[in-house]
C-alpha positions in Angstrom: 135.4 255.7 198.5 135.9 258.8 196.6 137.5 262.2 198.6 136.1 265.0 198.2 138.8 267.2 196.8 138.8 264.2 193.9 135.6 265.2 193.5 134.3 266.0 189.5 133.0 270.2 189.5 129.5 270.0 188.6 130.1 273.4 186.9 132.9 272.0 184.7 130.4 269.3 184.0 127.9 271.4 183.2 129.9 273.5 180.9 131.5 271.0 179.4 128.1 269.3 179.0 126.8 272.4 177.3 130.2 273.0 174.9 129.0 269.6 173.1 126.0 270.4 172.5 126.2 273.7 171.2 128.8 271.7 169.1 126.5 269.3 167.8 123.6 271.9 166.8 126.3 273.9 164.9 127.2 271.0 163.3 123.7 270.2 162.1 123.0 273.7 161.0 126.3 273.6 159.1 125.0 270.2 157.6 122.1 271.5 156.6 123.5 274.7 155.0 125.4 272.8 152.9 122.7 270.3 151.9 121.0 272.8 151.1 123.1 274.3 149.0 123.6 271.0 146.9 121.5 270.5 143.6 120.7 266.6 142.7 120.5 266.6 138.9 122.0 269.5 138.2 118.6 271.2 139.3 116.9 270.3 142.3 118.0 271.1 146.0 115.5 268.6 147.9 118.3 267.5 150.3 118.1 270.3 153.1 114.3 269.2 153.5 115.5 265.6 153.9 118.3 266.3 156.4 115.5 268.8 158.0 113.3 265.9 158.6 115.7 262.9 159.6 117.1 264.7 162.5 115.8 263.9 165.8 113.6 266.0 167.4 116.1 268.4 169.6 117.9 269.3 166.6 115.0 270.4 164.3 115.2 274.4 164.4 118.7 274.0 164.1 118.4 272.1 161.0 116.0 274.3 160.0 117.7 277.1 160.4 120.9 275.8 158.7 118.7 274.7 156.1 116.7 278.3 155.4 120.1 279.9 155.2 121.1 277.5 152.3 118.0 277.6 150.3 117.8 282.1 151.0 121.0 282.1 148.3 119.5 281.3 144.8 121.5 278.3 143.4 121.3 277.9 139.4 119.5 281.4 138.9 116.8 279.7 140.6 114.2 280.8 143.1 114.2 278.4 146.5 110.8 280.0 147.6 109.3 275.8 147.0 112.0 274.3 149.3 111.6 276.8 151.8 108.3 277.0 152.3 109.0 273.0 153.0 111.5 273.0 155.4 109.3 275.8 157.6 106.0 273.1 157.2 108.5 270.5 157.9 109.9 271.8 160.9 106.5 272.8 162.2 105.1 269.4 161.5 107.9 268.0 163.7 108.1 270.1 166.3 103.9 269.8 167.0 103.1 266.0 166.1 106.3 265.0 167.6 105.1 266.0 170.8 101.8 265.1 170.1 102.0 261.2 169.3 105.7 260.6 170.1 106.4 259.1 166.8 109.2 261.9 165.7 112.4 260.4 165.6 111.4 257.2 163.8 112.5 256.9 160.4 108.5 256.4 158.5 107.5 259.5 160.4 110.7 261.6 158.9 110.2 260.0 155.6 106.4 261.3 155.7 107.4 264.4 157.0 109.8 265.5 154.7 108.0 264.1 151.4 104.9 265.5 152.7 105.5 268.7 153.3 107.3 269.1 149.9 104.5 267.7 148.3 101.6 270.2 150.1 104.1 273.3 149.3 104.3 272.3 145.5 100.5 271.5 145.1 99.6 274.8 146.3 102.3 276.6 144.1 100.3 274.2 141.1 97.0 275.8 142.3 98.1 279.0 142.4 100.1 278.6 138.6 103.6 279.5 140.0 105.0 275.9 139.5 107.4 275.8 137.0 108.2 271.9 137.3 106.4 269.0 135.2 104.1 266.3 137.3 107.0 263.5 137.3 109.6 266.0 138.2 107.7 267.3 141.4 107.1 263.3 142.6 110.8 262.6 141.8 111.5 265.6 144.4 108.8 264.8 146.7 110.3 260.6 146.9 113.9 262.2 146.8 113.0 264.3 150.1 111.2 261.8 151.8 114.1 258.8 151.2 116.6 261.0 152.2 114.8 261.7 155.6 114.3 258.1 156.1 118.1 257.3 155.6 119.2 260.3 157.8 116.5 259.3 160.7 118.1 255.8 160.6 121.5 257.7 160.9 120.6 259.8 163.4 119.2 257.1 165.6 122.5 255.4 165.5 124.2 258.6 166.5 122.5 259.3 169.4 122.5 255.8 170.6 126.6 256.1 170.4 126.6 252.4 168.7 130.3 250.9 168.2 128.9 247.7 166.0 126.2 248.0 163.5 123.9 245.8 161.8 123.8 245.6 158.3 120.4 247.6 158.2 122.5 250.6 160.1 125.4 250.4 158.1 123.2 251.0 154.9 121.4 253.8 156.4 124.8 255.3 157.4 126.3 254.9 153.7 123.1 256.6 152.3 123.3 259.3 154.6 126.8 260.1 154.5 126.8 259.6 150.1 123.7 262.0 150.7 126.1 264.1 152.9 129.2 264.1 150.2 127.0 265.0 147.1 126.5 268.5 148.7 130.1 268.9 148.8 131.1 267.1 145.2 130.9 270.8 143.9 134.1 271.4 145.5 136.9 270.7 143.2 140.8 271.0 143.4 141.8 271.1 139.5 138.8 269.0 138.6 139.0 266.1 141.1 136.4 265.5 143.6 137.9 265.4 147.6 134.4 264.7 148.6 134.4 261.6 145.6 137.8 260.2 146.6 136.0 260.3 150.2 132.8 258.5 149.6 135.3 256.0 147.7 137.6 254.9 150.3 134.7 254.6 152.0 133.7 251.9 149.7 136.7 250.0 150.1 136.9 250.1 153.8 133.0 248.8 154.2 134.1 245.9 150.9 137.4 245.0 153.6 135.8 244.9 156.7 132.0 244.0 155.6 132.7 241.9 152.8 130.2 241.5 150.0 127.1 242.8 150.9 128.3 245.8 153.5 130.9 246.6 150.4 127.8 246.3 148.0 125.9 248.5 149.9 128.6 251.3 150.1 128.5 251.0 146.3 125.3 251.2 145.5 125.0 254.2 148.1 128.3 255.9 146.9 127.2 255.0 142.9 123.7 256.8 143.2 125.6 260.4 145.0 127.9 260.2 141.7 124.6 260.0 139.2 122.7 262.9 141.5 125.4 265.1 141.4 126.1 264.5 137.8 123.9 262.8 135.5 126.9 262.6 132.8 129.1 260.1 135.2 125.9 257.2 135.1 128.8 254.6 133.7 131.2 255.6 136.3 128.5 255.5 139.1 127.1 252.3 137.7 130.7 251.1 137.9 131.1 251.9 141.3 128.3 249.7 142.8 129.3 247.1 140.7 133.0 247.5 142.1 132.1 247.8 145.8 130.3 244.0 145.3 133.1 242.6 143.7 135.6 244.2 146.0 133.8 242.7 149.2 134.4 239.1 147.2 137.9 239.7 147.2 138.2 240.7 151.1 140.0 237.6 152.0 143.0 238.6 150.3 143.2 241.7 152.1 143.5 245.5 151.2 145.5 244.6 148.2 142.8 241.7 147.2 140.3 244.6 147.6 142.2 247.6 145.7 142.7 245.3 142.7 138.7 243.9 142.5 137.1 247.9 142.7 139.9 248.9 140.2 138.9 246.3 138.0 135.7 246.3 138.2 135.3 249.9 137.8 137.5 250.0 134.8 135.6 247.7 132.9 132.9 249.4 133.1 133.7 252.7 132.7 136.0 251.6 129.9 133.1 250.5 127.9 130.4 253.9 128.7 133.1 255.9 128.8 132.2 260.0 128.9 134.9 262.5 128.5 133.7 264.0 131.8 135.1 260.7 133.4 138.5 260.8 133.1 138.4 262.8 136.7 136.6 259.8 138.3 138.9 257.6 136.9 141.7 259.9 138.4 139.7 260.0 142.2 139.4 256.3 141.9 142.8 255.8 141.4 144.0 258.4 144.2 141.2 256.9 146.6 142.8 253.5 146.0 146.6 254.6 147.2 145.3 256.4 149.4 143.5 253.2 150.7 146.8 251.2 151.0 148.8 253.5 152.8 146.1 254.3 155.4 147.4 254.1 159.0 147.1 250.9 161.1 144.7 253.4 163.2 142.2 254.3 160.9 142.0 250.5 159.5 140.7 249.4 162.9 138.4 252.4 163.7 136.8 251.4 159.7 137.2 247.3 161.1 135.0 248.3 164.0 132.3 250.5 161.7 131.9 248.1 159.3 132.6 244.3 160.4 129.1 242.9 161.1 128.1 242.7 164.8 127.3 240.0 167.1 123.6 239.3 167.2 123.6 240.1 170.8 120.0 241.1 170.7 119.0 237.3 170.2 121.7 235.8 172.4 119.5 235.4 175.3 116.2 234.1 173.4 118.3 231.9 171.6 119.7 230.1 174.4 116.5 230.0 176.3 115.0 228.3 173.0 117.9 225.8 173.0 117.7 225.1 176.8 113.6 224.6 175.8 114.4 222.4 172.8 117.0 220.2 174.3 115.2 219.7 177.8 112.0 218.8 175.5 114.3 216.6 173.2 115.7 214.9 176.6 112.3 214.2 177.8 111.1 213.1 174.2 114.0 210.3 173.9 113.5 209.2 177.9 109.9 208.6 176.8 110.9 206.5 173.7 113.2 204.4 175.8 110.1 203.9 178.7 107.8 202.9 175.8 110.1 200.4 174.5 111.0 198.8 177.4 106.7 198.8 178.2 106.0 197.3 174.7 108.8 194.7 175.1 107.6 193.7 178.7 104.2 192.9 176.9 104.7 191.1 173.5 107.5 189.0 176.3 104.3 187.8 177.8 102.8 186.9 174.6 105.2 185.8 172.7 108.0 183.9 174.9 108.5 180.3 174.4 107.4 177.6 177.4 108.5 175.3 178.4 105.2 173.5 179.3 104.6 174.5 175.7 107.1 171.7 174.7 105.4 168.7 176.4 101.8 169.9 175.4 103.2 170.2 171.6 104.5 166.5 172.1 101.5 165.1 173.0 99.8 166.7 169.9 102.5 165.3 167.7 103.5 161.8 168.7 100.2 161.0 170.7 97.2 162.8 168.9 95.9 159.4 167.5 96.9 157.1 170.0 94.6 154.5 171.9 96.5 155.0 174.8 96.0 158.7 175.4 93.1 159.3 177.7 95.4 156.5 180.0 98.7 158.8 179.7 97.7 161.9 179.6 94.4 162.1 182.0 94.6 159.2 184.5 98.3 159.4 184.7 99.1 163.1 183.5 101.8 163.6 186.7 103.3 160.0 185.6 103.7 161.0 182.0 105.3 164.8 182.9 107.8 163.3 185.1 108.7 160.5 182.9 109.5 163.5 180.1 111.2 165.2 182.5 113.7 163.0 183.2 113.9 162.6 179.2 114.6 166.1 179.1 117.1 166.1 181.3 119.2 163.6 179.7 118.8 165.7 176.3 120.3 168.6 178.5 122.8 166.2 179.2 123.8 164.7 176.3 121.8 166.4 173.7 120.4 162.5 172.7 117.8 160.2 174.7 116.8 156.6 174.3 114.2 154.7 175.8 117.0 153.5 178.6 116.3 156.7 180.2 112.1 157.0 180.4 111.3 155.0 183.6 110.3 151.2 183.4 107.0 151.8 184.3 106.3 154.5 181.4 108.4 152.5 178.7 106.1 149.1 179.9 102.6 150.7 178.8 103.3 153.5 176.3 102.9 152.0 172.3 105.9 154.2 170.8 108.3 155.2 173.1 110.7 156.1 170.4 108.1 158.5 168.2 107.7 160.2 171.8 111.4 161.1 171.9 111.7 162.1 168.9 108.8 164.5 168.8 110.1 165.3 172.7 113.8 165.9 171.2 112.3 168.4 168.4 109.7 170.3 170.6 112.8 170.9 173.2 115.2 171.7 170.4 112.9 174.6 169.2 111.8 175.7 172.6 116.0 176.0 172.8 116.3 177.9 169.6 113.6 180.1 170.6 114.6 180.3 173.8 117.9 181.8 172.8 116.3 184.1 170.4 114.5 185.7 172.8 117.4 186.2 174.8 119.5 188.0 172.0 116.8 190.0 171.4 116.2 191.0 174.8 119.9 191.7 175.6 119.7 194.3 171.5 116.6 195.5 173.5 118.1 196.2 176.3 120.8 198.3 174.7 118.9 200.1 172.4 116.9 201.0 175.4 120.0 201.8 177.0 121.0 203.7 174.0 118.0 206.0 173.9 118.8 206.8 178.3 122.2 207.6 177.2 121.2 210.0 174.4 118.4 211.4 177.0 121.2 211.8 179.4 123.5 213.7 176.9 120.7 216.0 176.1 119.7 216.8 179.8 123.7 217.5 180.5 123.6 219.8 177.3 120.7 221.3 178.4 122.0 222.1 182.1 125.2 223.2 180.9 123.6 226.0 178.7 121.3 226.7 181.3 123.9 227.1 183.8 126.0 229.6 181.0 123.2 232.2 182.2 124.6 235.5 180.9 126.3 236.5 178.1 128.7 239.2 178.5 128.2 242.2 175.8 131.1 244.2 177.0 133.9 241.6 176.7 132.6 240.5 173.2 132.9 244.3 172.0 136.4 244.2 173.9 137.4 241.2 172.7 136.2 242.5 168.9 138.4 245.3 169.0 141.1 243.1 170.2 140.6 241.4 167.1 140.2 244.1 164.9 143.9 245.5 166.2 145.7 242.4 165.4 143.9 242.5 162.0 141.6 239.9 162.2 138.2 239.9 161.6 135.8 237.6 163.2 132.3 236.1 161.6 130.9 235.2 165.3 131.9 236.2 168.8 130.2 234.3 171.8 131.0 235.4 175.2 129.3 233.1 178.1 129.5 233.7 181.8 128.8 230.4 183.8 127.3 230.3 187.1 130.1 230.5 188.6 131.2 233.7 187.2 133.4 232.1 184.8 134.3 233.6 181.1 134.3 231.1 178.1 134.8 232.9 174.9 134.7 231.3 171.2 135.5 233.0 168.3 135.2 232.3 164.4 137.4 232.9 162.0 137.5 232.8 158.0 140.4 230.2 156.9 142.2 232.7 154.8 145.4 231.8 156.1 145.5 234.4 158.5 148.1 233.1 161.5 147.1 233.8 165.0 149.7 235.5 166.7 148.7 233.5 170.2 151.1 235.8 172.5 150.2 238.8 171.3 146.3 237.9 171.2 146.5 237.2 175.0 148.3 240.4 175.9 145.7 242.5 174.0 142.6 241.0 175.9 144.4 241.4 179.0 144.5 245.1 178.7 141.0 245.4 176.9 139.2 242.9 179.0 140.9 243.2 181.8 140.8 239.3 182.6 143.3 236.7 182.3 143.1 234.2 179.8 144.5 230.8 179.1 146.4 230.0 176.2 143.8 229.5 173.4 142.8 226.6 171.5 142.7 226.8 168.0 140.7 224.4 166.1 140.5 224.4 162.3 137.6 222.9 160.7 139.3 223.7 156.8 136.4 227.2 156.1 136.5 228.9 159.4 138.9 228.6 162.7 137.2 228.3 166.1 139.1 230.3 168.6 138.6 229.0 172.2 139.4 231.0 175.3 138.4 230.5 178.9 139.9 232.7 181.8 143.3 231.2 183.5 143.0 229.3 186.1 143.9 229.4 189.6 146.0 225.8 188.9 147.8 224.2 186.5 149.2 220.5 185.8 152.2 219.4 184.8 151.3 215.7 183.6 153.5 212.9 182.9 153.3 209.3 181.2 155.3 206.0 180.8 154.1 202.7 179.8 155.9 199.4 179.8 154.5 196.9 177.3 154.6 192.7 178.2 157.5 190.9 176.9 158.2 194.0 175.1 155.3 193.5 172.7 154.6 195.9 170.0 151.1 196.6 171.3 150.2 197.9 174.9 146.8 196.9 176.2 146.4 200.1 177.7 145.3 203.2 176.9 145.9 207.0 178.4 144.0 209.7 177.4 144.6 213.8 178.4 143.8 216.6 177.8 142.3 220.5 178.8 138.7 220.9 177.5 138.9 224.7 177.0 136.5 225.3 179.9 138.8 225.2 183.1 139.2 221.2 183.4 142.0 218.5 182.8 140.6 215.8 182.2 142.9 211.7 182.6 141.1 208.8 181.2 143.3 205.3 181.2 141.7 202.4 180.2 143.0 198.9 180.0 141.4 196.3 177.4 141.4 192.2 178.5 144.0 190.3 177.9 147.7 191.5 176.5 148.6 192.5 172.9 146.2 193.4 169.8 143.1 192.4 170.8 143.6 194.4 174.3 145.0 197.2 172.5 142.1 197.8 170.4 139.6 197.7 173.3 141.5 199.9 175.4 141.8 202.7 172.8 138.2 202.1 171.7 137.0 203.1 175.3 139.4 205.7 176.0 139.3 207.0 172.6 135.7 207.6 172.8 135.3 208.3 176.4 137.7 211.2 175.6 135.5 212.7 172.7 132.1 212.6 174.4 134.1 214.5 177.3 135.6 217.1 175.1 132.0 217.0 173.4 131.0 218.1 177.1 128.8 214.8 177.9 129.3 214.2 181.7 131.1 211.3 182.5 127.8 208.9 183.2 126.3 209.2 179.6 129.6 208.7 178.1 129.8 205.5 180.0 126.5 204.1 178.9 127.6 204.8 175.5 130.8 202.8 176.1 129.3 200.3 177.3 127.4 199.4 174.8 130.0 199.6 172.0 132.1 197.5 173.8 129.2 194.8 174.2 128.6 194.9 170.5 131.2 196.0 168.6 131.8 192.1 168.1 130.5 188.6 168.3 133.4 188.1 171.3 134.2 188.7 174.7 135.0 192.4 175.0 135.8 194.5 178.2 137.7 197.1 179.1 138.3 199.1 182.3 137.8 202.9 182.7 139.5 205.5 185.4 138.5 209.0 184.4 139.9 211.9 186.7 138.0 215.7 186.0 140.0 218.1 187.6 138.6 221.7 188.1 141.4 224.4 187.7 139.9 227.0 189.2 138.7 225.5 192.4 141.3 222.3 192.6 138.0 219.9 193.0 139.2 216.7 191.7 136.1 214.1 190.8 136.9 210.6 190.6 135.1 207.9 188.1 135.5 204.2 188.3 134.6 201.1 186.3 136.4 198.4 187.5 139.9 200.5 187.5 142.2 199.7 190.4 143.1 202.4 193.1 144.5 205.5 192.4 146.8 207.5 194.5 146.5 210.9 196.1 149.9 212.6 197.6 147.7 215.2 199.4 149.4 217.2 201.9 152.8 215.2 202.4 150.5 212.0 202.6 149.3 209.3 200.7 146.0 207.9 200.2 143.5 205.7 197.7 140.3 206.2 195.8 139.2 203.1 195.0 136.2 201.3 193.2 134.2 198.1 193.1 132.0 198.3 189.9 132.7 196.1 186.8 134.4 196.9 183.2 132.9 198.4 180.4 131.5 195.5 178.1 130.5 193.0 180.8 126.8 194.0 181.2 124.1 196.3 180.2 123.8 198.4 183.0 126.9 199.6 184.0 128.0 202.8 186.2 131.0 204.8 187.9 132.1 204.9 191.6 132.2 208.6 191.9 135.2 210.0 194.1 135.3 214.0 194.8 138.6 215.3 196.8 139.8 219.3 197.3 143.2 219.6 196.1 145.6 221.7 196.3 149.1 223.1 195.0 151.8 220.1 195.4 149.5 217.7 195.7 150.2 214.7 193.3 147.7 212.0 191.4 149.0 208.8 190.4 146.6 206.7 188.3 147.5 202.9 187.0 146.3 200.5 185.5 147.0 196.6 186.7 149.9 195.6 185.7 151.5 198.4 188.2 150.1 196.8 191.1 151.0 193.2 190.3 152.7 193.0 193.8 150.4 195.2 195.5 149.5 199.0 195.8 151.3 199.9 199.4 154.9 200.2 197.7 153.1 202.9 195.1 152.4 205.4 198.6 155.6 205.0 200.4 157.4 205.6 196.9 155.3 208.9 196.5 155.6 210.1 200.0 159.3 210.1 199.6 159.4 211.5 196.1 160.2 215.1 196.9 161.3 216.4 193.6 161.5 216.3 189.9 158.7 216.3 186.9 155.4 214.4 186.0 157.0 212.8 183.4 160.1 211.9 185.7 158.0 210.6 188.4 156.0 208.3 186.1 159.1 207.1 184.7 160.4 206.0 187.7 157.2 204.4 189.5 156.4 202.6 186.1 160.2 201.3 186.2 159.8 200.4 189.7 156.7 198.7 189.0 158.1 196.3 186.5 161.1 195.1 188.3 158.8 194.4 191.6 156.3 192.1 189.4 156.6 188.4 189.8 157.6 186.1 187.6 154.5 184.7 185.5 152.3 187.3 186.8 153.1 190.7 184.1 151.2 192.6 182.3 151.3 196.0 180.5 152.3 198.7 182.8 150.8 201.7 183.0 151.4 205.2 185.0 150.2 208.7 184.5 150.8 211.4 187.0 149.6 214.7 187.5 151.3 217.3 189.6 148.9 220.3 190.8 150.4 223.7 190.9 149.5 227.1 191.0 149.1 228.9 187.9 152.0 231.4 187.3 
């Protein structure tokens, strides 16, 4: 609550209020004097009706008036009665249809305001036979006017808005403008050089550092077209300009110095081969405006840096991610639908096209007794006698894979003609039913993980979904802040995305041109501390080889200090496990130890490929289930062989200490919560056993002290109660000494006969410092 003696004076603010703005309409009738006063050509003074026109619609009269003064005082011996007569239409025109369709301060409206009224004053002076000017001459005026107030009106606009980043549209209306603004004061000269051209050229080379190629070609062109209007006789130098501001911008990765030596070449050339004796004094302001460039305070570079770097589009943030949301939600559905249709399909052509068994004895009887006198006897009046008699043939071809007429019963070998062409054509018909039989299986179990497949890819696209649905808001403020951070350690970001989860949480990623440009980590973090005024973690930097991805979430309440130690069998050269961990970036510490069948290679490779891939689609930010499924199946059939491997994934949440379990057939893990010790445990299967597969889900509040121990089986080859006691009494050292000393403790408790690879990772919760 605020006191009332701290209390702001509303007289002070009122004064203070009314101080800037008689500021700012001095300014604009000083801006419009000297507009004015400023001849395009060498002979026409159409500016003052442009600036006139582009200001918004509380300035007018003040432009006006600045603008009357200018044009009263002949410039060239020649009468201003034209202009004058169109800045008093102009204003009037403003002043009245403003009001009247609220259309004033948009840029079309100035542009047809100021051309306009130009063009009515000089077709009445034509009328009346007091125009002096050609047909062409009084259109090039009339276009000249109405540009110009387009450009200011777009200026203006930005002004009043007080925009810190512009878009590229903005930024070209502001280099027009203010080249429009520096040609009224090129007259000015200090033994022949420019101060208003060595201006508008720094300029150029700040908007070619900071906006690269097109911002710095831009700034050229804009810069290039003042020189021409104020002095036709510098059209090589001006030309060289805009083509040095474009090749300048190209060379922005190297930095000022990349950027002096591009415009200075550039330039040269071209004004080396149009050269006009008149140029040697823009050769001379190019030259100054490039030292002057290079020694510019650190200041100045980042107030340029924030005019001129291109802004984030925040404007489409919010539609964009409602359209991803849409488009993954619909792609979610899409893929669930392929995987129901499938499995539909499947279920029917299984009807129609599964082998029988019944089908085996019918096709005997069609093969070995088709022609047979005895048929009508066998397979009418005796039909059950005949199936059972084949039966018990089949059976001993289950058996033995071989039957004789030993095994048909007496009573069916005594009448049948050819016992033996029976078996046979029974032994064939059963040995294709077999071969079929297992087809259909193989192809039901590829089915089956395709479908599986397609739910896992429909699960990953949901999760993506929710996730962005959850990131609800982005947060303008702290990407600006975070921009400026950027811009005062001299870098210079492409993108800056600044999402605010549901739970109020800031996740910031930023991209970065590969230029070589180090990030200075320590110093990054201390600058959006004091900008932001948030606490970060310690970024992740990922380098892709063209641009570096920045990642910073807010620091968490906790922090882990983790440890390791693994004990291969017999000392073997390959462990069977596999440990996994790492920080995602997003406020979670993620474990993942996975242990592959068997000892040695063949374990080894199965328990990386699980935890290996479990740990990308985490990191990916696929939930734990969908990673699974896709586990699962590329352990099924990633070879013709047996292949399984267990998985024990621990998600800790640093900012609320929620630690989440997940279990496929992994043995207990150990809490130290409190002083005390106690187990999650599971009872699913492996990964790579069968098709469907899923975690026992553990969630459990921690806190700081508390302690996870997670193991694979060859720790607990004498049981898990030792692993509690040892951790109640542990009362002090690291992670890593802690895991050295349970895994040691491990191995010389196992049995003889009875080892296997040891594994032991421990994390230790604490509180953030």
């Amino acid at each position: 609550m605020i006191k009332p003696s701290m209390k702001s004076n509303p007289l002070k603010q009122t004064l203070l209020k009314g101080g800037q703005t008689l500021s700012a309409h001095l300014a604009i009738f000083a801006a419009a004097f000297i507009t004015a006063r400023c001849q395009v050509l060498s002979v026409y003074s159409p500016l003052g009706i442009a600036l006139s026109a582009g200001v918004g619609s509380e300035y007018t009269f003040s432009a006006a008036a600045g603008a009357l003064l200018g044009y009263l005082i002949p410039t060239g011996g020649q009468s201003n009665v034209r202009y004058m007569g169109a800045v008093a239409l102009c204003a009037l025109c403003s002043f009245f249809l403003r009001s009247l369709f609220k259309q004033g301060d948009r840029p079309l409206f100035a542009a047809l305001c100021g051309g306009g009224s130009l063009f009515v004053v000089l077709t009445v002076l034509t009328i009346a036979g007091e125009a002096t000017e050609t047909i062409p001459i009084m259109v090039g005026e009339c276009f000249l006017a109405a540009g110009g107030g387009y450009f200011f009106a777009c200026f203006f606009q930005v002004l009043e808005k007080g925009g810190r980043f512009l878009t590229t549209h903005q930024i070209a209306a502001g280099a027009v403008s203010v080249t429009l603004l520096l040609t009224a004061l090129m007259e000015l000269t200090v033994y022949d050089l420019s101060p208003a051209r060595i201006v508008a050229i720094i300029i150029v080379l700040y908007a070619a550092r900071y906006g690269k190629e097109p911002i710095g070609a831009i700034a050229g062109i804009a810069t290039g077209f003042a020189v021409f209007l104020h002095d036709p006789d510098l059209t090589a130098g001006a030309i060289g300009i805009c083509l040095a501001g474009l090749v300048a911008g190209m060379f922005a990765p190297l930095g000022k110095f990349g950027v002096t030596i591009g415009f200075l070449i550039a330039n040269g050339l071209v004004a080396i081969q149009n050269f006009h004796p008149t140029g040697y004094a823009l050769l001379y302001e190019t030259a100054i405006a490039s030292v002057v460039f290079m020694v510019m305070p650190k200041r100045a570079n980042q107030w340029f840096a924030r005019l001129f770097a291109p802004a984030p589009q925040h404007s489409l943030v919010e539609g964009l991610r409602s359209g991803v949301v849409m488009r993954l939600s619909f792609a979610s559905e899409a893929v669930q639908d392929v995987s129901q249709t499938v499995e539909a399909v499947a279920a029917k052509l299984k009807k129609l096209n599964a082998p029988t068994f019944e089908r085996v004895f019918s096709q005997t009887e069609q093969a070995a007794c088709r022609s047979c006198s005895m048929r009508i006897y066998c397979w009418e009046s005796n039909r059950g006698e005949t199936l059972s008699a084949l039966l018990t043939a089949t059976k001993a071809l289950r058996q033995r894979g071989a039957v004789t007429t030993d095994d048909l019963p007496a009573s069916f070998a005594g009448h049948c003609v050819d016992p033996e062409k029976v078996l046979d054509h029974l032994a064939t018909q059963f040995a294709d039913y077999l071969a079929k039989d297992a087809a259909q299986r193989r192809l039901e179990e590829i089915r089956l993980v395709i479908a599986q497949q397609f739910d896992g890819v429909s699960r990953m696209l949901g999760g993506l979904s929710e996730e962005f649905r959850n990131s609800h808001r982005y947060d303008y403020t702290v990407a600006e802040e975070i921009q400026n951070a950027l811009f005062a350690l001299s870098l210079h970001p492409l993108d800056i995305s600044c999402m605010v989860d549901a739970y109020d949480r800031l996740t910031a990623e930023i991209r970065l041109e590969a230029d070589g440009t180090s990030v200075n980590r320590t110093a990054l973090l201390r600058m959006l501390k004091d900008k932001c005024g948030r606490e970060f973690e310690v970024p992740t930097i990922t380098d892709s080889g063209q641009s570096l991805l920045i990642t910073l979430s807010e620091k968490a309440e906790f922090s882990v200090d983790f440890g390791l130690a693994q004990y291969n069998f017999n000392d073997n050269k390959l462990c069977g496990d596999a440990c996994e961990s790492f920080y995602d970036g997003r406020g979670r510490f993620a474990i993942i130890v996975s242990d592959g069948m068997g000892k040695g290679g063949r374990a080894a490779v199965d328990g990386a490929m699980a935890s290996g891939l479990t740990a990308r689609l985490l990191r990916a930010g696929f939930d734990p289930d969908s990673a699974l499924k896709v586990v699962n199946s590329a352990m099924l059939y990633k070879s013709t062989d047996e292949s399984l491997a267990t998985l024990d994934v621990t998600l800790l949440d640093l900012f609320s200490g929620q630690a989440e379990f997940f279990k496929a057939g992994a043995p207990a893990t150990i809490l130290r919560k409190n002083g005390k010790a106690a187990s999650v445990e599971g009872e699913t299967l492996p990964a790579g056993i069968l098709q469907e597969v899923c975690f026992d889900r553990t969630a459990v509040g921690l806190s700081s002290g508390d302690v996870i121990v997670m193991v694979s089986d060859g720790a607990l080859c004498d049981g898990s109660d030792w692993l509690g006691v040892e951790l109640e009494v542990w009362k002090q050292g690291s992670a890593a000494q802690l895991a050295e000393h349970l895994a040691d403790y491990a191995r010389r408790r196992c049995p003889d006969g009875k080892g296997d690879d040891i594994t032991v990772a421990v994390a230790i919760i604490e509180k953030a410092l």
